[in-house]
C-alpha positions as CSV (number, residue, x, y, z in Angstrom):
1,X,-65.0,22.9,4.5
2,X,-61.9,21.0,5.3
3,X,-58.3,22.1,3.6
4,X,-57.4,18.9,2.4
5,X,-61.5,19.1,0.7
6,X,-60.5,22.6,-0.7
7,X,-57.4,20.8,-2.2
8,X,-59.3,18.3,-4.3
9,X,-61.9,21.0,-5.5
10,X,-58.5,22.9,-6.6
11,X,-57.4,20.4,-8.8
12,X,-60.7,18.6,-9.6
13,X,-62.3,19.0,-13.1
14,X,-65.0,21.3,-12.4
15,X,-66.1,23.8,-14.8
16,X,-64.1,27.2,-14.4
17,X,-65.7,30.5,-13.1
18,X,-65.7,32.5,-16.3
19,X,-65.4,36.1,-17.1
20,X,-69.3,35.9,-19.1
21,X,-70.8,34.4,-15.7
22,X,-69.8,37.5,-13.8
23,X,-71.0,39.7,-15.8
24,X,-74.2,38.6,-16.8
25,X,-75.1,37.4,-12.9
26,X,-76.2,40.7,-12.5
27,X,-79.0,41.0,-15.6
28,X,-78.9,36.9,-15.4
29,X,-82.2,35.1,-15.1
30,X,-83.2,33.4,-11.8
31,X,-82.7,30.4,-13.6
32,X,-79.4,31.3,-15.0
33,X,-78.1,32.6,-11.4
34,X,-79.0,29.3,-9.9
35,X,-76.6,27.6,-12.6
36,X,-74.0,30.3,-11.5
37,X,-74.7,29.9,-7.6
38,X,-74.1,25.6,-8.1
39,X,-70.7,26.8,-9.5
40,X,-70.1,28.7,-6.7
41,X,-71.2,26.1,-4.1
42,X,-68.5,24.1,-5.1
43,X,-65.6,26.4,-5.2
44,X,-65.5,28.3,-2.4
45,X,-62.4,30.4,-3.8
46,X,-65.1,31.0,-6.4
47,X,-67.7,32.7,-4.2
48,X,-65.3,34.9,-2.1
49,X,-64.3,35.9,-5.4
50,X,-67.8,36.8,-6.7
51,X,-68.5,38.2,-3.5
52,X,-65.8,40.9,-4.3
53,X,-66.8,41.5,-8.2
54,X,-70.2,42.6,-6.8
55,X,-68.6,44.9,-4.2
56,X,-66.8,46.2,-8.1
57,X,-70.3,46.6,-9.1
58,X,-69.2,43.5,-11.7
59,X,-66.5,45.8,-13.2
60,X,-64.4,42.5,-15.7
61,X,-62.6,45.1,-17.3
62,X,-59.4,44.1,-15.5
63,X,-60.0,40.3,-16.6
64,X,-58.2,39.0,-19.1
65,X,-60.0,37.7,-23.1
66,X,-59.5,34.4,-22.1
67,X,-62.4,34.3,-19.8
68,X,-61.6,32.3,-17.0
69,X,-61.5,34.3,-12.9
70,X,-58.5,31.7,-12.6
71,X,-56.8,31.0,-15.8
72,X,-54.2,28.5,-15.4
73,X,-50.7,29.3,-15.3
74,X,-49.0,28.7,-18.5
75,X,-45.6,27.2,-18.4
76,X,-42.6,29.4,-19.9
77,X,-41.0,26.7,-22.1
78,X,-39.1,29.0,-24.1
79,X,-37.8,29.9,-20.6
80,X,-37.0,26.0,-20.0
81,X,-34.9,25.6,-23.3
82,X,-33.2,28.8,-22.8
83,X,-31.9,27.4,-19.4
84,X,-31.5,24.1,-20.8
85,X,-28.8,24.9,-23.8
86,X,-26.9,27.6,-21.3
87,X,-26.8,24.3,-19.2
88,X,-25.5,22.2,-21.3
89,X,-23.0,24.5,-23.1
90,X,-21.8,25.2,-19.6
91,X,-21.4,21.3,-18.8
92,X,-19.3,21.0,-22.3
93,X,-17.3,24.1,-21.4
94,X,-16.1,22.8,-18.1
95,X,-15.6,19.2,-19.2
96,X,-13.4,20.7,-22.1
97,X,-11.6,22.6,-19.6
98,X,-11.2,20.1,-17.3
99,X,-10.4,17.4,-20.1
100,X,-7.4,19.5,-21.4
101,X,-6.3,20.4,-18.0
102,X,-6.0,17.2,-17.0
103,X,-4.2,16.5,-20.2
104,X,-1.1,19.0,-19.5
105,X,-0.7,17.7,-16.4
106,X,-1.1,13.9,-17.6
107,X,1.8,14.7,-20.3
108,X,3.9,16.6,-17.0
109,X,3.5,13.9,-15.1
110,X,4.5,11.4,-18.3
111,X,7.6,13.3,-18.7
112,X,8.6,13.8,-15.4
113,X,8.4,10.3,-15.0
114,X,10.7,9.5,-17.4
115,X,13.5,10.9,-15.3
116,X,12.2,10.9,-12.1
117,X,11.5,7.0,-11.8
118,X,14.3,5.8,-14.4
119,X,16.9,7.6,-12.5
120,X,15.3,5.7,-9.5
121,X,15.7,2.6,-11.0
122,X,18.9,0.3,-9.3
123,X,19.8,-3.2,-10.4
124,X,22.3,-5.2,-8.3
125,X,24.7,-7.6,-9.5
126,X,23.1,-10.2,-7.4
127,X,19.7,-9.4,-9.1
128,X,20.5,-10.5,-12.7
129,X,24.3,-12.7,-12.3
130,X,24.6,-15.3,-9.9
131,X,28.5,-17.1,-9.7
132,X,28.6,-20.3,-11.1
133,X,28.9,-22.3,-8.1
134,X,26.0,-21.0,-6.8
135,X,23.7,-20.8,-9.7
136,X,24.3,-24.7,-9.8
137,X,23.6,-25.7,-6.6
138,X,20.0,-27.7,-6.4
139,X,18.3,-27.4,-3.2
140,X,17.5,-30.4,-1.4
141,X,14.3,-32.2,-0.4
142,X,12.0,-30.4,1.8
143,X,11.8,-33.3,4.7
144,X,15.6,-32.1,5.2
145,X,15.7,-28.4,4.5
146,X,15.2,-26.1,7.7
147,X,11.7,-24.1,7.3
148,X,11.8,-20.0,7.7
149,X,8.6,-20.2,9.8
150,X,10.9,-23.1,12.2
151,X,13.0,-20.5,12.5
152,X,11.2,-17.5,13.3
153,X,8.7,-19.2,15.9
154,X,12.4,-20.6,17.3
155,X,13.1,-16.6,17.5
156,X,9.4,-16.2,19.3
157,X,10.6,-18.7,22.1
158,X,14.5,-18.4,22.4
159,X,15.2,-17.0,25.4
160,X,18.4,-14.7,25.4
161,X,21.0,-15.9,28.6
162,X,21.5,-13.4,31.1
163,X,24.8,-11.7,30.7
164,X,25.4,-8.2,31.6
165,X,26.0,-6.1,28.5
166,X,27.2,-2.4,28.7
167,X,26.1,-0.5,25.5
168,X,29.3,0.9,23.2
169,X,29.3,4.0,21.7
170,X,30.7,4.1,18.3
171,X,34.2,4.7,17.2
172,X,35.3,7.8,14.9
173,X,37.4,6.0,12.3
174,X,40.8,7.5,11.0
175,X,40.6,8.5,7.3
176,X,43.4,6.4,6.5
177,X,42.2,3.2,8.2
178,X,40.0,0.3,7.6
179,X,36.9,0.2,9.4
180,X,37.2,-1.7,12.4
181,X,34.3,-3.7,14.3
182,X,33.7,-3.4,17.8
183,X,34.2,-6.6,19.9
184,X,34.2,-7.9,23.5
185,X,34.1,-11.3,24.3
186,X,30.7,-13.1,24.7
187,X,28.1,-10.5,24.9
188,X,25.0,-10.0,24.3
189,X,24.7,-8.0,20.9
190,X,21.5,-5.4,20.4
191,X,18.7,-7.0,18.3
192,X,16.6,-5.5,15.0
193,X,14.1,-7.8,13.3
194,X,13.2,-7.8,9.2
195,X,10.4,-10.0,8.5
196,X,10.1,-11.4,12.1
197,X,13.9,-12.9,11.4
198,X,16.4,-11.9,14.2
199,X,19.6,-10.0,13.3
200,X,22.2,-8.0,15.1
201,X,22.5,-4.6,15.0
202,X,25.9,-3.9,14.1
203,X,24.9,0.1,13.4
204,X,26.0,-0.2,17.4
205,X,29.6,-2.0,16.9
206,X,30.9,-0.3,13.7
207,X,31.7,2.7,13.3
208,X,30.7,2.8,9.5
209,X,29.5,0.2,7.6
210,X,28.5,-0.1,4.1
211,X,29.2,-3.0,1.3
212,X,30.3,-2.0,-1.6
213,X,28.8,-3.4,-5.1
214,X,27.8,-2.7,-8.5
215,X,24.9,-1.5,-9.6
216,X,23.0,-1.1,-13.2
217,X,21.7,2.8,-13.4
218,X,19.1,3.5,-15.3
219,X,19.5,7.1,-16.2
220,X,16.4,7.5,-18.6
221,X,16.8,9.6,-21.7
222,X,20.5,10.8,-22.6
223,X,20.2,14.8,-22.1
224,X,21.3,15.4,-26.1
225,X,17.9,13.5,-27.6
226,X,15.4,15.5,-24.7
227,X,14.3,17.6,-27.3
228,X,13.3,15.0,-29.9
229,X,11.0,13.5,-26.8
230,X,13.5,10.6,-27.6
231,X,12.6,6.9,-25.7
232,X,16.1,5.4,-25.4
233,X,17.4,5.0,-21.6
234,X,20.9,4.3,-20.9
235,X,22.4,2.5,-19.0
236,X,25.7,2.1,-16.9
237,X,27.3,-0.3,-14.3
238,X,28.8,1.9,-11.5
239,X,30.6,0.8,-8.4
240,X,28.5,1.9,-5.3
241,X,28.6,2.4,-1.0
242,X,25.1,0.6,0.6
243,X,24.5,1.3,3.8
244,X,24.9,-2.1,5.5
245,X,21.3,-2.1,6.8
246,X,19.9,-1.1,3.7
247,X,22.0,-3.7,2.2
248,X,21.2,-6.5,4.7
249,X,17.5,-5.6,4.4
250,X,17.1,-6.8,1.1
251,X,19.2,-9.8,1.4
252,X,17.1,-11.1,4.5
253,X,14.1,-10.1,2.1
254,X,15.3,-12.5,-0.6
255,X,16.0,-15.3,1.8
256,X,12.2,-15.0,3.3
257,X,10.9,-15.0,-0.2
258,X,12.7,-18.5,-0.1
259,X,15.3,-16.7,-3.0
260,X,18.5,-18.7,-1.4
261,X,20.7,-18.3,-4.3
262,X,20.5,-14.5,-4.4
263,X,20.4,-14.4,-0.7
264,X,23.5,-16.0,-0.5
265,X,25.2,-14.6,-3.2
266,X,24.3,-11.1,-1.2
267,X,25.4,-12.6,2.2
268,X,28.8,-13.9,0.5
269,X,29.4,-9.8,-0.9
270,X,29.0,-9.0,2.9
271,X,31.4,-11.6,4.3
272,X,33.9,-10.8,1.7
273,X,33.9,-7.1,3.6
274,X,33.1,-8.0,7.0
275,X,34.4,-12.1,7.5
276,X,33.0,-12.4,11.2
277,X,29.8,-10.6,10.4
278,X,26.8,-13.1,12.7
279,X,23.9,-12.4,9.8
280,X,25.5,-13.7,6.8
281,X,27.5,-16.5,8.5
282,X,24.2,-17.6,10.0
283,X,22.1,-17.0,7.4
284,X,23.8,-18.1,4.8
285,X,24.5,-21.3,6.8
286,X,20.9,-22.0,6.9
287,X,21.1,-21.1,2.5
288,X,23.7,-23.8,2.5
289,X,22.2,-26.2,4.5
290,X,18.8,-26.2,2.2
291,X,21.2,-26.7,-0.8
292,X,22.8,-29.8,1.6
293,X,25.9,-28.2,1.1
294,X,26.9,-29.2,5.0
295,X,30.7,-28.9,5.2
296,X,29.8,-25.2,3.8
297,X,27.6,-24.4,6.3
298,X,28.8,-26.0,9.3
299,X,32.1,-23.5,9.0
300,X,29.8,-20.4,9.1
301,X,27.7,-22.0,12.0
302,X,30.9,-22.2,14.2
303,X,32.0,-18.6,12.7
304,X,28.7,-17.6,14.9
305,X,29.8,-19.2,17.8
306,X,33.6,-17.6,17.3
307,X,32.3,-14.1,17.3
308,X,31.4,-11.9,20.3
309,X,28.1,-12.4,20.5
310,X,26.0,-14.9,22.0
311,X,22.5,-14.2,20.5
312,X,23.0,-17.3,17.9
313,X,25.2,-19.7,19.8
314,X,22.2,-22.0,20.7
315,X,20.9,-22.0,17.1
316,X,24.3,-22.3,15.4
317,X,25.2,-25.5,18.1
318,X,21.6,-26.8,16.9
319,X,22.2,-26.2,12.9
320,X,25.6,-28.3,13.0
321,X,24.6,-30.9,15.3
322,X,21.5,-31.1,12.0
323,X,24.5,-31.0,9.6
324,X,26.0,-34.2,10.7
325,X,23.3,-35.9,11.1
326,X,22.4,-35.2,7.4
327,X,25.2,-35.8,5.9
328,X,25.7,-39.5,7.3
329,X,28.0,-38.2,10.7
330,X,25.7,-40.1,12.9
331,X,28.8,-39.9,15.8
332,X,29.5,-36.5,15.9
333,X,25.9,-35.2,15.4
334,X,24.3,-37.9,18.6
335,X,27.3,-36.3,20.3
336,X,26.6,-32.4,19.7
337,X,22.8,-33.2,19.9
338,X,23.2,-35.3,24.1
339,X,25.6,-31.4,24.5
340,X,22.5,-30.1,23.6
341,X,20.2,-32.2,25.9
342,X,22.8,-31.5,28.6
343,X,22.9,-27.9,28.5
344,X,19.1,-27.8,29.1
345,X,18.5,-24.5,26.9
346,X,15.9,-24.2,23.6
347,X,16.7,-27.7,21.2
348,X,17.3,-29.6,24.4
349,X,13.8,-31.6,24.0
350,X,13.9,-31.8,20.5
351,X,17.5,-32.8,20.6
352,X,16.6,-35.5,22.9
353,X,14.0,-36.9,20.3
354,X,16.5,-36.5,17.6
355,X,19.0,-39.4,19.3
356,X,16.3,-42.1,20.5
């Protein structure tokens, strides 16, 4: 007989061998031995099994009441449940566990952060009070304002001029002395970029640099009320030192967000310390000329062109040239834009279209 036929006898319905058929096979009828014998025939596991009871001379003592040569297995359910509540007390234990674990180190993490972020927390001047004749400025229409992304693919493109540049090494500054920035005439300045916008590196021309400014401190709850798990934060205006680059950072951040009256307020704060500085002259030409405050901006486009370096003459030349134009000084802006056209560089083409 084939296993997988043995399989289906196994679990079929038949009629069990029973302990009563073993022992009355021997004193059975032919009759009865022939019922006995079918059973057999079809369960094989039956008839090796009756073949070895008649080898114990039919000895069933060893069977058990119920009868059956196979009984069927009983389940152990009171087994099951046993395992079942030790499960699921175990499951509650370790969630309750967990649960309030997590809990004291929720309420850490709540109190720590109290300090830790609110001590963290620094508000500029420029962030929340704007002067007065900034605040009221109104920007102008966008056909005349000068787009960020103009400017930055202008950045892609411009080609620097090729002017020999030996690299400075910084100065140690006296104690008693202002800081002083590094200048030669006409070079070519060391480049960073923030948010694809072009700047120069002045961390190579001064020997420190920071801008000084106020700031609102947020120094969470007063140490006297900790105990009381007090709320209250307070609060205090202090004078601080910025790193320049830190400071510039933001400002150039502002102005990409298209923020031009806090960027400009910023870029005024750093001209106020450093008057020839390239980055807020330029850019906060370009803040001025979006508010079509021209006049304004055309002195910090020719501060670019004053200072040492050349990496913004070609912009600055194109930015007043604009100026002009818009505010009515047709003359001197076709004039600046055919110097423009002459010189061949960047804004020559566009220069060109500008006075047909």
């Amino acid at each position: 007989m084939k296993n997988s036929d043995r399989y289906k006898d196994i679990l079929s319905s038949k009629s069990a061998l029973s302990k009563s058929d073993i022992e009355n096979y021997r004193i059975a009828s032919s009759a009865d031995q022939n019922n006995i014998e079918q059973k057999l025939e079809e369960d094989p596991f039956a008839a090796d099994a009756m073949k070895g009871w008649s080898d114990l001379n039919f000895d069933t003592s060893l069977l058990k009441s119920s009868g059956e040569l196979f009984p069927k297995q009983r389940f152990p359910w009171y087994i099951a449940s046993c395992a079942l509540v030790v499960g699921i007390c175990s499951v509650l234990l370790f969630q309750y566990l967990s649960n309030d674990r997590n809990f004291k180190l929720l309420d850490i993490s709540n109190n720590s952060t109290k300090s830790i972020v609110l001590n963290t927390i620094n508000i500029e001047t420029s962030d929340v009070v704007l002067p007065d004749s900034i605040q009221n400025l109104t920007i102008v229409n966008l056909t005349k304002q000068m787009n960020i992304q103009e400017i930055k693919d202008d950045f892609l493109h411009l080609e620097l001029p090729e002017i020999e540049f030996t690299k400075l090494s910084p100065i140690k500054p006296n104690e008693n002395t202002i800081e002083k920035e590094i200048v030669l005439s006409k070079i070519i300045g060391n480049e960073i970029y923030f948010f694809d916008l072009k700047l120069i590196d002045y961390e190579e021309y001064r020997s420190s640099s920071v801008i000084k400014t106020e700031q609102l401190i947020l120094t969470g709850t007063p140490a006297n009320k900790e105990n009381n798990r007090s709320e209250e934060i307070a609060s205090d205006w202090r004078e601080v030192d910025i790193p320049y680059q830190d400071y510039l950072k933001k400002s150039i951040r502002q102005f990409d967000q298209l923020s031009y009256k806090k960027a400009l307020t910023r870029f005024q704060t750093i001209l106020a310390i450093y008057p020839k500085d390239v980055n807020a002259n330029f850019y906060g030409g370009l803040c001025l000329f979006n508010f079509g405050e021209y006049n304004t901006a055309i002195a910090h486009f020719e501060q670019c062109l004053k200072s040492g370096y050349v990496n913004f003459d070609e912009e600055a030349e194109w930015m007043i040239a604009n100026s002009y134009l818009n505010m009515g000084n047709s003359i001197e802006g076709v004039k600046l834009m055919r110097n423009i056209v002459r010189k061949s560089g960047y804004y020559s083409i566009q220069a060109s279209e500008k006075i047909k």
